[in-house]
N, C-alpha and C positions, 0 to 999 in steps of 0.2 A: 272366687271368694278371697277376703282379702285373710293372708297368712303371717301371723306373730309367733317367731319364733326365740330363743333365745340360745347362741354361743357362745359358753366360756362366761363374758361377765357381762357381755352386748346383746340389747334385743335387734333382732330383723322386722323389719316390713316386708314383707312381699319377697324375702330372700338378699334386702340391702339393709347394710347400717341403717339406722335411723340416726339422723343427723352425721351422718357422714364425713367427716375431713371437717367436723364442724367447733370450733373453740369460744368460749363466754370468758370473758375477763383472767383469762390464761390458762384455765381449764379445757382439755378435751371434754364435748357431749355428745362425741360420735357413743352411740350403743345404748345411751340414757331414751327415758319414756316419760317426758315431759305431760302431764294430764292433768285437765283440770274436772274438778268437783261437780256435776252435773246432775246430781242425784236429785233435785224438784223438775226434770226435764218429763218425766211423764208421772207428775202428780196430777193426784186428785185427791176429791175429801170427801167421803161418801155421810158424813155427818151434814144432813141439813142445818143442823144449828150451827155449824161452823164454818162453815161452805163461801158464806158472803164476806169471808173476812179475805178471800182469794179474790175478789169480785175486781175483772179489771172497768179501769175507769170510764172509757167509752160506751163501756154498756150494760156495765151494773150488774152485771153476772159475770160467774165463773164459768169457765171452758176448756176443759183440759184437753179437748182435741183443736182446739187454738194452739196452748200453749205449747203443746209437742209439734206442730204444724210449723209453729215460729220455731223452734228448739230446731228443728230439722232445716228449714232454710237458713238459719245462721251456720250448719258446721261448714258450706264451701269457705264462707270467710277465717271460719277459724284454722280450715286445713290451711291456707292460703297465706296465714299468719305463724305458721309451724307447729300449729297444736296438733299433735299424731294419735293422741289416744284423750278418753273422758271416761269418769265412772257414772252409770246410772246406778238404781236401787230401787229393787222390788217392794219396796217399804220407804222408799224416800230417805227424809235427813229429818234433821231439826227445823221445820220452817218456820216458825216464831217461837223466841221461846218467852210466852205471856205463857204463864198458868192457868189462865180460865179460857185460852183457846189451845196452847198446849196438849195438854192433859184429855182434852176431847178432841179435838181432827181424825178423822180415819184416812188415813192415804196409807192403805193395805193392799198389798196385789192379790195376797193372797184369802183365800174364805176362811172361815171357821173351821173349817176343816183341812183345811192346808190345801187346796186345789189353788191354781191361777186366778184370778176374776179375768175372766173374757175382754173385759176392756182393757183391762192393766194388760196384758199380753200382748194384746194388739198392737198399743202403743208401744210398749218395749221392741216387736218386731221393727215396726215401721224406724224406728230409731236405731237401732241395728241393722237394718237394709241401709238405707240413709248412708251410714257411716262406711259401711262394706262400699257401696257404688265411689265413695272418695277414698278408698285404700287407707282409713284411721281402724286404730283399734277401740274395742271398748272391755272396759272393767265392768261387770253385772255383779252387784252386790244383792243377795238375798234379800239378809236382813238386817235390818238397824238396830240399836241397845234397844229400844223400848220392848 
Protein backbone atom coordinates (compact mmCIF):
# COMPACT_ATOMS: atom_id res chain seq x y z
CA UNK A 1 0.00 0.00 0.00
CA UNK A 2 1.27 3.00 -0.98
CA UNK A 3 2.38 5.26 2.26
CA UNK A 4 2.22 9.44 2.74
CA UNK A 5 4.00 10.35 5.24
CA UNK A 6 5.11 13.79 6.37
CA UNK A 7 8.80 15.04 8.03
CA UNK A 8 9.53 18.30 9.43
CA UNK A 9 8.08 20.43 6.52
CA UNK A 10 8.32 17.48 3.48
CA UNK A 11 5.80 15.00 2.47
CA UNK A 12 7.23 11.09 1.64
CA UNK A 13 5.93 8.76 -0.97
CA UNK A 14 6.60 5.37 -0.10
CA UNK A 15 9.55 6.62 2.58
CA UNK A 16 11.23 9.26 -0.38
CA UNK A 17 11.03 12.98 -0.88
CA UNK A 18 8.53 13.61 -3.31
CA UNK A 19 10.09 15.55 -5.82
CA UNK A 20 13.38 15.04 -4.69
CA UNK A 21 16.57 17.19 -5.59
CA UNK A 22 13.84 18.72 -7.63
CA UNK A 23 13.81 22.76 -8.32
CA UNK A 24 10.99 25.08 -10.49
CA UNK A 25 12.08 28.50 -11.45
CA UNK A 26 14.71 28.64 -8.39
CA UNK A 27 12.58 27.31 -5.98
CA UNK A 28 13.22 23.78 -4.29
CA UNK A 29 9.85 21.38 -4.54
CA UNK A 30 11.62 18.48 -3.22
CA UNK A 31 8.92 17.64 -0.04
CA UNK A 32 5.86 19.78 -1.95
CA UNK A 33 2.33 17.66 -3.02
CA UNK A 34 1.57 19.02 -6.05
CA UNK A 35 -2.38 17.83 -6.79
CA UNK A 36 -4.83 18.34 -8.86
CA UNK A 37 -8.81 18.95 -8.44
CA UNK A 38 -10.45 15.70 -9.26
CA UNK A 39 -13.48 15.82 -7.42
CA UNK A 40 -16.35 15.05 -10.66
CA UNK A 41 -13.97 11.79 -11.08
CA UNK A 42 -16.60 9.67 -9.56
CA UNK A 43 -19.78 11.65 -10.05
CA UNK A 44 -22.94 10.96 -10.65
CA UNK A 45 -26.52 12.60 -10.63
CA UNK A 46 -29.08 10.55 -9.18
CA UNK A 47 -31.81 13.37 -10.25
CA UNK A 48 -33.33 12.04 -13.46
CA UNK A 49 -34.26 15.44 -14.46
CA UNK A 50 -30.76 16.60 -14.45
CA UNK A 51 -28.96 13.58 -15.39
CA UNK A 52 -29.01 14.43 -19.38
CA UNK A 53 -27.26 17.60 -18.81
CA UNK A 54 -23.94 14.98 -18.10
CA UNK A 55 -25.08 12.92 -21.20
CA UNK A 56 -21.82 12.30 -23.09
CA UNK A 57 -21.91 13.02 -26.84
CA UNK A 58 -21.44 9.69 -28.46
CA UNK A 59 -24.28 8.15 -26.81
CA UNK A 60 -26.65 10.47 -25.28
CA UNK A 61 -26.48 9.23 -21.98
CA UNK A 62 -24.77 9.61 -18.90
CA UNK A 63 -22.35 6.84 -17.31
CA UNK A 64 -20.62 7.35 -14.36
CA UNK A 65 -18.95 3.87 -14.52
CA UNK A 66 -17.46 5.28 -17.97
CA UNK A 67 -16.39 8.24 -16.55
CA UNK A 68 -14.52 6.74 -13.41
CA UNK A 69 -13.28 3.95 -15.96
CA UNK A 70 -11.80 6.89 -18.06
CA UNK A 71 -10.80 8.86 -14.80
CA UNK A 72 -8.79 5.54 -13.79
CA UNK A 73 -6.92 4.86 -17.25
CA UNK A 74 -5.64 8.43 -17.36
CA UNK A 75 -3.84 8.55 -13.90
CA UNK A 76 -0.61 6.20 -15.53
CA UNK A 77 -0.23 9.43 -17.75
CA UNK A 78 -0.62 11.71 -15.13
CA UNK A 79 1.77 9.83 -12.58
CA UNK A 80 4.04 9.75 -15.59
CA UNK A 81 3.75 13.56 -15.98
CA UNK A 82 4.74 14.16 -12.04
CA UNK A 83 1.21 14.49 -10.64
CA UNK A 84 1.73 12.37 -7.08
CA UNK A 85 -1.38 13.08 -5.40
CA UNK A 86 -5.48 14.33 -6.55
CA UNK A 87 -8.47 15.08 -4.37
CA UNK A 88 -11.78 13.25 -5.01
CA UNK A 89 -15.11 14.04 -3.06
CA UNK A 90 -17.80 12.06 -1.68
CA UNK A 91 -20.15 14.91 -2.75
CA UNK A 92 -18.32 16.04 -5.76
CA UNK A 93 -17.68 20.07 -6.52
CA UNK A 94 -19.53 22.53 -8.27
CA UNK A 95 -20.15 21.05 -11.70
CA UNK A 96 -22.01 23.79 -13.52
CA UNK A 97 -23.02 26.45 -11.80
CA UNK A 98 -26.44 27.35 -13.99
CA UNK A 99 -29.10 27.73 -11.29
CA UNK A 100 -31.83 25.63 -12.66
CA UNK A 101 -29.45 22.68 -13.02
CA UNK A 102 -27.28 23.80 -10.07
CA UNK A 103 -29.56 23.85 -7.42
CA UNK A 104 -31.07 20.38 -8.49
CA UNK A 105 -28.13 17.50 -9.39
CA UNK A 106 -27.87 15.02 -6.80
CA UNK A 107 -24.19 13.76 -6.82
CA UNK A 108 -24.41 12.64 -3.06
CA UNK A 109 -22.30 9.49 -1.99
CA UNK A 110 -24.04 9.57 0.77
CA UNK A 111 -28.20 8.60 1.81
CA UNK A 112 -30.49 10.44 3.76
CA UNK A 113 -29.28 9.00 6.37
CA UNK A 114 -25.66 9.56 6.19
CA UNK A 115 -24.71 5.87 5.02
CA UNK A 116 -22.45 5.42 1.70
CA UNK A 117 -24.67 4.76 -1.56
CA UNK A 118 -23.22 1.43 -2.62
CA UNK A 119 -22.16 2.78 -5.86
CA UNK A 120 -20.60 6.03 -4.80
CA UNK A 121 -18.25 3.63 -2.72
CA UNK A 122 -17.46 1.37 -5.32
CA UNK A 123 -16.36 3.90 -7.51
CA UNK A 124 -14.37 5.79 -4.74
CA UNK A 125 -12.65 2.28 -4.12
CA UNK A 126 -11.91 1.45 -7.60
CA UNK A 127 -10.25 4.94 -7.85
CA UNK A 128 -8.23 4.53 -4.77
CA UNK A 129 -6.98 1.01 -5.79
CA UNK A 130 -6.01 2.63 -9.26
CA UNK A 131 -4.06 5.16 -7.68
CA UNK A 132 -2.46 2.82 -4.70
CA UNK A 133 -1.21 0.15 -7.73
CA UNK A 134 0.79 3.73 -9.14
CA UNK A 135 2.24 4.69 -5.79
CA UNK A 136 0.07 8.40 -5.92
CA UNK A 137 -1.68 9.70 -3.02
CA UNK A 138 -5.09 10.81 -2.85
CA UNK A 139 -7.09 13.59 -0.73
CA UNK A 140 -10.84 12.07 -0.04
CA UNK A 141 -12.97 14.91 0.69
CA UNK A 142 -16.41 14.11 2.39
CA UNK A 143 -18.27 16.97 1.82
CA UNK A 144 -18.64 19.96 -0.32
CA UNK A 145 -20.44 23.57 1.06
CA UNK A 146 -23.84 22.61 -0.25
Amino acid sequence: MTEISIRGREFFLDGRPTYAGRVFDGHAVQGLLFNVRAVQATFDDANPETRRYWAYPDTGEWDPERNVAEFCAALPSWREHGVLAFTINFQGGGALFAPEIYDHFDNNGFTSRGDVRPDYGERIARVLARADELGMAVIVGLFYYT
